[in-house]
Biotite code that builds the C-alpha atoms (Angstrom):
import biotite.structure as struc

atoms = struc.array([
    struc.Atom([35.996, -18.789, 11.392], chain_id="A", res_id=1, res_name="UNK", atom_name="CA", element="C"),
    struc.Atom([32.989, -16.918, 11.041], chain_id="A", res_id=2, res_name="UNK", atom_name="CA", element="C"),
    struc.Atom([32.688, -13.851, 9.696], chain_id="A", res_id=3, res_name="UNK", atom_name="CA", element="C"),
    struc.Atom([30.947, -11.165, 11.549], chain_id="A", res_id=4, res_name="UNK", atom_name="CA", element="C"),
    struc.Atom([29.667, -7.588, 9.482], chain_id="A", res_id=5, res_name="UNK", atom_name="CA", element="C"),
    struc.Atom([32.017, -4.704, 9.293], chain_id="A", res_id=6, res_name="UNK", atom_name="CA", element="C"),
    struc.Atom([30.552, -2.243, 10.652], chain_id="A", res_id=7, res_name="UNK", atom_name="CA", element="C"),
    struc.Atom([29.927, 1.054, 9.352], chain_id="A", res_id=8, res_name="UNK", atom_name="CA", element="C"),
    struc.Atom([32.587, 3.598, 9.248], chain_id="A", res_id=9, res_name="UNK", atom_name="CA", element="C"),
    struc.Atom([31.964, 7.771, 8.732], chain_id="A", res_id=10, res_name="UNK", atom_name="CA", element="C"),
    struc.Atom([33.977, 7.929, 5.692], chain_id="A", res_id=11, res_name="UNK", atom_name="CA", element="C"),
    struc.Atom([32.375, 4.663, 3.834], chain_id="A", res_id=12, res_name="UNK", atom_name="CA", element="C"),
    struc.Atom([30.296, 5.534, 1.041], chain_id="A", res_id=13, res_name="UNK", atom_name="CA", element="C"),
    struc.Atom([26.176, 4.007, 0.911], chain_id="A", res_id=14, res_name="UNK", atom_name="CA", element="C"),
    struc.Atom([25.196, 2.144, -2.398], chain_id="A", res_id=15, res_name="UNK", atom_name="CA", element="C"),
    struc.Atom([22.488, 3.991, -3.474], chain_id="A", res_id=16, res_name="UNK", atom_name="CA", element="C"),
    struc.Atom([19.392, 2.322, -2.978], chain_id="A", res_id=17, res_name="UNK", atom_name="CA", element="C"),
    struc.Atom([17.501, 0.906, -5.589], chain_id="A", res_id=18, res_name="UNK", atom_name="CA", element="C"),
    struc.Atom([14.340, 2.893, -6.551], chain_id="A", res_id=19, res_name="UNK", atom_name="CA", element="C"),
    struc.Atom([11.636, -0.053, -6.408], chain_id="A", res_id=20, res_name="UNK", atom_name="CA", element="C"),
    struc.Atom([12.446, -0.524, -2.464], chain_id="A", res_id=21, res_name="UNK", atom_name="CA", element="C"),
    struc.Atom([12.411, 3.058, -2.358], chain_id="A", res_id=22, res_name="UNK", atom_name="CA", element="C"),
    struc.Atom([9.095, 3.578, -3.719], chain_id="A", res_id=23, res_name="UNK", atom_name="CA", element="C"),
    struc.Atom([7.523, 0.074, -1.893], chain_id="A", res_id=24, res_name="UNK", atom_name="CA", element="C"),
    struc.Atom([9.103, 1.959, 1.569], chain_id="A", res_id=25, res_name="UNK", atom_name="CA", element="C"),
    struc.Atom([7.254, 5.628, 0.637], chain_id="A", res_id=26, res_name="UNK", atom_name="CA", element="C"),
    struc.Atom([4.180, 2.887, 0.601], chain_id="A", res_id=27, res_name="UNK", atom_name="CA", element="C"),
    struc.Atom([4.878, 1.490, 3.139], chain_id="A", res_id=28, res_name="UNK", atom_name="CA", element="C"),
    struc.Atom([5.092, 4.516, 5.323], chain_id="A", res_id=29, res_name="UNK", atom_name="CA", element="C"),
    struc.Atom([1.888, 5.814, 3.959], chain_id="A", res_id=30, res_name="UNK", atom_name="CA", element="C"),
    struc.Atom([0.078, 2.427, 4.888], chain_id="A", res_id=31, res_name="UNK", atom_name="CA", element="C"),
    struc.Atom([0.949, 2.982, 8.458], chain_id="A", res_id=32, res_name="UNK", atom_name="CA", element="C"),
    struc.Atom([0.538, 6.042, 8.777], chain_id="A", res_id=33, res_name="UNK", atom_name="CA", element="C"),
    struc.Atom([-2.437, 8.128, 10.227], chain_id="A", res_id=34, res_name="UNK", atom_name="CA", element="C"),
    struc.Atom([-2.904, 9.693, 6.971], chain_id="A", res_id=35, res_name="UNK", atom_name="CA", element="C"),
    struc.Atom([-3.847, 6.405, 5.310], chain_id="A", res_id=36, res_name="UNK", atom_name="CA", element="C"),
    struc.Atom([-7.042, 6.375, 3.588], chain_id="A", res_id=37, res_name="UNK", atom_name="CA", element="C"),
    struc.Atom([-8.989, 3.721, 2.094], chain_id="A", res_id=38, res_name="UNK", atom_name="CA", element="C"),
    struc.Atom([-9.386, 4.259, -2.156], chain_id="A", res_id=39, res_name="UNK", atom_name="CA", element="C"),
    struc.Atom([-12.831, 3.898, -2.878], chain_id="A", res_id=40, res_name="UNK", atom_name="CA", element="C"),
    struc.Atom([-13.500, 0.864, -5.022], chain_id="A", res_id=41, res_name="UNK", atom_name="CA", element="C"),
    struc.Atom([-16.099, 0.955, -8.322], chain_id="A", res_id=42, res_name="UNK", atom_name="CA", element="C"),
    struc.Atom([-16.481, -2.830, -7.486], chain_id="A", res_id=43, res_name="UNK", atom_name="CA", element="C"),
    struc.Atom([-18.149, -2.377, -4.250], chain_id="A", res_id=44, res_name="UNK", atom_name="CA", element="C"),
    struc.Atom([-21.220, -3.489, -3.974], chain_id="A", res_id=45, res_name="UNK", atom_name="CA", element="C"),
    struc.Atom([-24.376, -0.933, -3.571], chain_id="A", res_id=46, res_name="UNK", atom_name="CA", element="C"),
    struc.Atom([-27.542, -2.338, -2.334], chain_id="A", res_id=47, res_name="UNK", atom_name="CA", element="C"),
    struc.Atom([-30.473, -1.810, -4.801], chain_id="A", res_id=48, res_name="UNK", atom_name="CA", element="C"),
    struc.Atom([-34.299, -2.518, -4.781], chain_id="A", res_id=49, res_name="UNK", atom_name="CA", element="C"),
    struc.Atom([-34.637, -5.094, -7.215], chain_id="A", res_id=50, res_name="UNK", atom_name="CA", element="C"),
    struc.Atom([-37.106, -6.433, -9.619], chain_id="A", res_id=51, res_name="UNK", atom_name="CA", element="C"),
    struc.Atom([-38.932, -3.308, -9.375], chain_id="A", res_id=52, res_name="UNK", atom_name="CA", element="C"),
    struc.Atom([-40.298, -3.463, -12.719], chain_id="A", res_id=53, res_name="UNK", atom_name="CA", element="C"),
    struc.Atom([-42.674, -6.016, -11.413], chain_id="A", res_id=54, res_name="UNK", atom_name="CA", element="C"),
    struc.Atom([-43.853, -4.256, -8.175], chain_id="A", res_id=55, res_name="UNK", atom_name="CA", element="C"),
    struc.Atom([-45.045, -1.972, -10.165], chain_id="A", res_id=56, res_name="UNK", atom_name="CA", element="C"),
    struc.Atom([-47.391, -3.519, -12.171], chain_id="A", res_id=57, res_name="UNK", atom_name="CA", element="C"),
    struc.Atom([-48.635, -5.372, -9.200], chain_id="A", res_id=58, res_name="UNK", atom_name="CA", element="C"),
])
């Protein structure tokens, strides 16, 4: 026989849920959401003139 999910009655009680999935769903949210905003990085890399010293002597 197989068995099929109980469903959910008004006077059953939730399990609370655990806090990691809580926080990764907050994330989540805020990832799709309009108010998502990209964190700027320090690694990102900023165009420079380069080996300037020795234009200038030229």
């Amino acid at each position: 026989m197989i068995e099929t999910p109980r469903r959910q009655q008004p006077g059953d009680a939730q399990p609370p849920e655990r806090a990691d999935l809580a926080a990764w769903r907050r994330r989540h949210a805020l990832r799709r959401s309009s108010a998502a905003q990209p964190v700027p990085s320090g690694r990102r890399y900023r165009r420079a003139a380069k080996h300037r010293k020795g234009e200038r002597d030229s």
